[in-house]
C-alpha positions in Angstrom: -22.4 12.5 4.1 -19.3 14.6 5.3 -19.1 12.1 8.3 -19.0 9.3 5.9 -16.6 10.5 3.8 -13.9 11.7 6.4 -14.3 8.2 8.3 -13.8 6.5 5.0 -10.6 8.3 4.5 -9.4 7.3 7.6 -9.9 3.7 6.7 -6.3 2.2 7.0 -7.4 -1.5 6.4 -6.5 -3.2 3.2 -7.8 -6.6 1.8 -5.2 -8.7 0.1 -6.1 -11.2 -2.7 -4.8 -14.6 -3.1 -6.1 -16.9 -6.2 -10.0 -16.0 -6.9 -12.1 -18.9 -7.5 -9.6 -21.2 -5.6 -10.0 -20.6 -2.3 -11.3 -24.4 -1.3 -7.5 -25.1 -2.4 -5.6 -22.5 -0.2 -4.1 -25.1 1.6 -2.9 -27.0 -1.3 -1.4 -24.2 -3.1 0.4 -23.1 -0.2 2.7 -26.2 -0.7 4.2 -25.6 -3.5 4.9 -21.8 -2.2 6.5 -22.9 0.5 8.8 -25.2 -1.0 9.7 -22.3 -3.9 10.5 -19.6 -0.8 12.3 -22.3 1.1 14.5 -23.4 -2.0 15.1 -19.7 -2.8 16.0 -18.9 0.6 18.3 -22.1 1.2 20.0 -21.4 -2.0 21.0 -18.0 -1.7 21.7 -18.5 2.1 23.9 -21.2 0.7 25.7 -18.7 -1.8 26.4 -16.1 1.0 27.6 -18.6 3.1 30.1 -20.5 0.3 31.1 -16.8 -0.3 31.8 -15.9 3.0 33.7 -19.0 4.4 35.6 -19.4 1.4 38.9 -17.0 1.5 39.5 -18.0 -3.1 35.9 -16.5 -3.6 36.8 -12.9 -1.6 37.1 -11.8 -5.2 34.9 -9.0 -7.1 32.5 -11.2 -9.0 32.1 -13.4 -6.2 31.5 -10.2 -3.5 28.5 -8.7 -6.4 27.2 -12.7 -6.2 26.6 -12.3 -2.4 24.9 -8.8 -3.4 22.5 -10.6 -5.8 21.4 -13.0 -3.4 20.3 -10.1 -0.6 18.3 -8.3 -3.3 16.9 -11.3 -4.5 15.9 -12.3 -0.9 14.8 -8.3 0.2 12.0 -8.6 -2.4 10.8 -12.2 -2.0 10.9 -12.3 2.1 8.4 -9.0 2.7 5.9 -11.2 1.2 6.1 -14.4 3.0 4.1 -13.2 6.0 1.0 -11.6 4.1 0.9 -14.6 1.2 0.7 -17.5 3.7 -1.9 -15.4 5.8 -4.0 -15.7 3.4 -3.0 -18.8 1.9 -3.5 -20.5 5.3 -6.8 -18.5 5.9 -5.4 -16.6 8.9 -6.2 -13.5 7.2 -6.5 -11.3 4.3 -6.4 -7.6 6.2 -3.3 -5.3 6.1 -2.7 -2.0 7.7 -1.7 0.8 5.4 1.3 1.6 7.5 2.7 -2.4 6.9 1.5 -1.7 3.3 3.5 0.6 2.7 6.5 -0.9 4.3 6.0 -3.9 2.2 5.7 -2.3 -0.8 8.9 0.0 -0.5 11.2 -3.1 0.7 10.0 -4.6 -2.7 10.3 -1.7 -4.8 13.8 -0.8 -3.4 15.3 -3.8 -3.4 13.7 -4.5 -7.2 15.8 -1.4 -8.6 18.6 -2.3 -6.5 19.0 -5.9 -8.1 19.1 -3.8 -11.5 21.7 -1.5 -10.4 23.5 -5.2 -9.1 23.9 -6.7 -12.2 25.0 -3.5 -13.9 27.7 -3.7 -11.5 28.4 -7.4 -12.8 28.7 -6.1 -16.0 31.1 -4.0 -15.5 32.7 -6.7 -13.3 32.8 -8.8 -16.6 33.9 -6.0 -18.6 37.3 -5.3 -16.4 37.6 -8.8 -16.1 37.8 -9.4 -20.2 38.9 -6.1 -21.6 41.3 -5.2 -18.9 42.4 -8.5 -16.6 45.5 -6.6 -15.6 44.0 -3.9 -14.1 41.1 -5.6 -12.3 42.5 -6.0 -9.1 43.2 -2.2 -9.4 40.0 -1.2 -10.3 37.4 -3.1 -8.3 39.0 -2.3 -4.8 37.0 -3.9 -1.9 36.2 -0.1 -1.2 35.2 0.5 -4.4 32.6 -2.5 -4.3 31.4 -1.4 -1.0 30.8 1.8 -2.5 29.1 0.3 -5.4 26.6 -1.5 -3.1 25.5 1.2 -0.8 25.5 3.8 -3.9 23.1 1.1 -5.5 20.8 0.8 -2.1 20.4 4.5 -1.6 20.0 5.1 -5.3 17.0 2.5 -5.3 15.7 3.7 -1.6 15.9 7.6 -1.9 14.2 7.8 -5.6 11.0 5.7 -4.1 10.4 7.5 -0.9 8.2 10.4 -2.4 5.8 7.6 -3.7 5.9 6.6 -0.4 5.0 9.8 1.1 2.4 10.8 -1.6 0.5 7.7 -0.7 0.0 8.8 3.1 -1.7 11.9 1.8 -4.8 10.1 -0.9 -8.1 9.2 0.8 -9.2 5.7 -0.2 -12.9 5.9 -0.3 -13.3 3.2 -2.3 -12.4 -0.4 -2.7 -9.7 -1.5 -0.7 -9.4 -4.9 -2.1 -5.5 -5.5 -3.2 -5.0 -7.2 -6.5 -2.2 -9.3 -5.0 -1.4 -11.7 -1.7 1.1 -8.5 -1.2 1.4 -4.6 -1.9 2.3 -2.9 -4.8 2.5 0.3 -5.6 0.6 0.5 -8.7 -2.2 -1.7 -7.4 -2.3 0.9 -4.7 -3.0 4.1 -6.4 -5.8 2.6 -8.7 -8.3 2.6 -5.4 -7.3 6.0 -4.6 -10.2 8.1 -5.0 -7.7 11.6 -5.8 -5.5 12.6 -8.5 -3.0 10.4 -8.5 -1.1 12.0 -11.7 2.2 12.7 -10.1 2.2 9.4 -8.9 1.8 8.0 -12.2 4.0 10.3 -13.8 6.9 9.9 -11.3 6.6 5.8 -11.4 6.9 5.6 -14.8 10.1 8.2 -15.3 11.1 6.2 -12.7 11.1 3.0 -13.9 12.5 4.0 -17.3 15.5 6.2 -16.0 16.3 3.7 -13.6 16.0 0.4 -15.7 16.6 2.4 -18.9 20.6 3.7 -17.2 21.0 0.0 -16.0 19.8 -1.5 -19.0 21.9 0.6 -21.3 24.7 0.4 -19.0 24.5 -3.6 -19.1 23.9 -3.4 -23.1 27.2 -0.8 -23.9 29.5 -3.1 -21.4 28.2 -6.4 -23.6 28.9 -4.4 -26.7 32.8 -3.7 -25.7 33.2 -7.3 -24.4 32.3 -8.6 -27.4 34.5 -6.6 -29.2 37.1 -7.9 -26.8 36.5 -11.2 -27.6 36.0 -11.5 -31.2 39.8 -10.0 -31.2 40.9 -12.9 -29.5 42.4 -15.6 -32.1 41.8 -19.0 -30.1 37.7 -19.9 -30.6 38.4 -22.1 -26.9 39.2 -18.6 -25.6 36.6 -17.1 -26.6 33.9 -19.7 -25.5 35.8 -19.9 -22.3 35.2 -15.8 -22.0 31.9 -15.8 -23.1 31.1 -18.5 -20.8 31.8 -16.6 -18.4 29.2 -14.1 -18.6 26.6 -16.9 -19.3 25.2 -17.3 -15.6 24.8 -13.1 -16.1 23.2 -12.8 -19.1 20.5 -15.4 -17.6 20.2 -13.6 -14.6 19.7 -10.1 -16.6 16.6 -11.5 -18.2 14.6 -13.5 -15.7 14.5 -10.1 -14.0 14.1 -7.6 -15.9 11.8 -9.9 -18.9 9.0 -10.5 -15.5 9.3 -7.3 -13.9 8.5 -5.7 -17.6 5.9 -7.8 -18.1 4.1 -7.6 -14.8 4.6 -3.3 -15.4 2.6 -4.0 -19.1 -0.1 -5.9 -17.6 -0.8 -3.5 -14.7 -0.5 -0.1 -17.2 -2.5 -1.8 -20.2 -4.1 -4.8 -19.2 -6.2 -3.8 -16.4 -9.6 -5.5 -17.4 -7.5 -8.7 -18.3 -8.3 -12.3 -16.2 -7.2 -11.8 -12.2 -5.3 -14.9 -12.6 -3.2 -13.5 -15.5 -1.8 -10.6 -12.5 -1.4 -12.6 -10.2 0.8 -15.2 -12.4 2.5 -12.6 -13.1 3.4 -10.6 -9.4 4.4 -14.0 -8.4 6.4 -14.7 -11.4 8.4 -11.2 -10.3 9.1 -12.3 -7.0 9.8 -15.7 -7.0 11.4 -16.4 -10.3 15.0 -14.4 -9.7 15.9 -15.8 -5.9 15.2 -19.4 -7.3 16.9 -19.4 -10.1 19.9 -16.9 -9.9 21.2 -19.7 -7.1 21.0 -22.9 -9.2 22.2 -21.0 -12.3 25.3 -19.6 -10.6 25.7 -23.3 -8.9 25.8 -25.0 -12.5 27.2 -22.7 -14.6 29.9 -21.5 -11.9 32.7 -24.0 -11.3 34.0 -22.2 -7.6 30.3 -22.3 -6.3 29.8 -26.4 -7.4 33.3 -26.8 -5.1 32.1 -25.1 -2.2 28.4 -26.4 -2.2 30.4 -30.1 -2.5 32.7 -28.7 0.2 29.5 -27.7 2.5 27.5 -31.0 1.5 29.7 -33.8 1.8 31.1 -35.2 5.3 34.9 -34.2 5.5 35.9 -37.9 5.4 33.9 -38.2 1.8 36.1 -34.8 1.1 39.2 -35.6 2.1 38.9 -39.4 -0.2 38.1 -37.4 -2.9 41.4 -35.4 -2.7 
């Protein structure tokens, strides 16, 4: 029995779980995948570029933009190469080690998008309370600043999950719940106390997204006192408008990532199907929609994507 137990703790293989009961239809449901990563892909690798190329977008919202779309790509990508294994029946096994790679890429780069659009409101915040001093406030150093105090925030507060999970024996199932790792699918087949796990995830979660949140709620709170002051009502639409494309962006991540933390804390005996909507409503739901939204809602962005689409001549009669 000793024997068993000691080579079952050494397991290191995992099983990942694509769409139970629809397996005959891998094939076809990998379609649509693929053409939700590759629109999410081309359209934040199109905001990057517009942003880069163009010298009248090397401004502070524009520079937290190109921010958004590498979060928004560092947690969809991890998952490409697992999903579509299984999707296109190569296969369903994962080491532990690419596990838990997986899983921290996706968790860091989920807390970092929060801390990212904190930063954009407070972008929006200088911008409407105090356009004078905007230039003076959001340096280019101060940005980069903002960004790598954002990464190592998000990176350095999940490695001792990391860790914890080299140390619990998995004895048990190791049948992921997802087509990709997770933390808290993880620690539910570890046959150990995984308390400080538990603990540590959810203070986590709530100091982290609880500061951003907060953060994004109190700069909303002074920008619309800023703009109810304003006499003109075109003024103020025109502010407001402005942090539109945010506001969206706020929601479809935080309103999926909440949801798919509910369903994994207090619907655990719910349908498969209703976690896996879920997980891949979390992943895939920001990176394609935070491009098109910015693209409508943002004049500068519809230029340059008409810029990068259309044949110079076409340009060139349009001027």
């Amino acid at each position: 029995m000793a024997d068993f137990n000691s080579s079952s703790f050494l397991s290191t293989t995992f099983y990942l779980t694509g769409i139970p009961g629809y397996e005959a239809l891998y094939h076809w449901i990998s379609i649509p995948f693929f053409i939700l990563y590759m629109i999410g892909i081309l359209g934040n690798c199109t905001i990057l570029h517009i942003v880069r190329t163009d010298p009248s977008l090397h401004e502070p919202m524009y520079y937290f933009l190109a921010m958004l779309s590498l979060t928004d790509m560092g947690m969809s990508l991890p998952t490409i190469v697992s999903l579509f294994r299984v999707l296109w029946s190569i296969s369903n096994e994962i080491e532990f080690n690419t596990c838990v790679i997986q899983m921290f890429f996706i968790h860091t780069f989920s807390f970092t998008e929060s801390a990212v659009l904190l930063a954009m409101a407070f972008d929006r915040y200088v911008a409407i309370c105090h356009p004078l001093r905007y230039s003076t406030i959001l340096t280019p150093k101060r940005i980069i600043r903002i960004g790598i105090t954002a990464i190592l925030r998000s990176s350095l507060s999940i490695t001792p999950l990391m860790i914890r999970l080299a140390y619990f024996p998995f004895c048990h199932s190791h049948v992921l719940s997802h087509s990709y790792c997770l933390h808290q699918d993880m620690i539910r087949l570890a046959c150990a106390d995984t308390k400080f796990n538990v603990i540590y995830g959810l203070v986590l979660i709530t100091i982290l997204w609880g500061f951003d949140a907060l953060g994004i709620l109190i700069s909303y709170i002074f920008i619309l006192r800023s703009v109810l002051s304003i006499a003109s009502q075109k003024e103020r639409l025109k502010a407001l408008n402005t942090c539109a494309s945010h506001i969206c962006a706020v929601l479809i991540l935080y309103v999926p990532m909440i949801g798919l933390s509910l369903v994994h804390r207090f619907a655990k005996h719910a349908s498969p199907l209703v976690h896996i909507f879920m997980a891949h409503i979390y992943l895939l739901v920001p990176p394609i929609l935070n491009p098109i939204i910015y693209s409508v809602k943002t004049k500068q962005i519809r230029v340059g994507i008409i810029r990068l689409l259309l044949p110079k001549r076409i340009h060139s009669t349009w001027g």
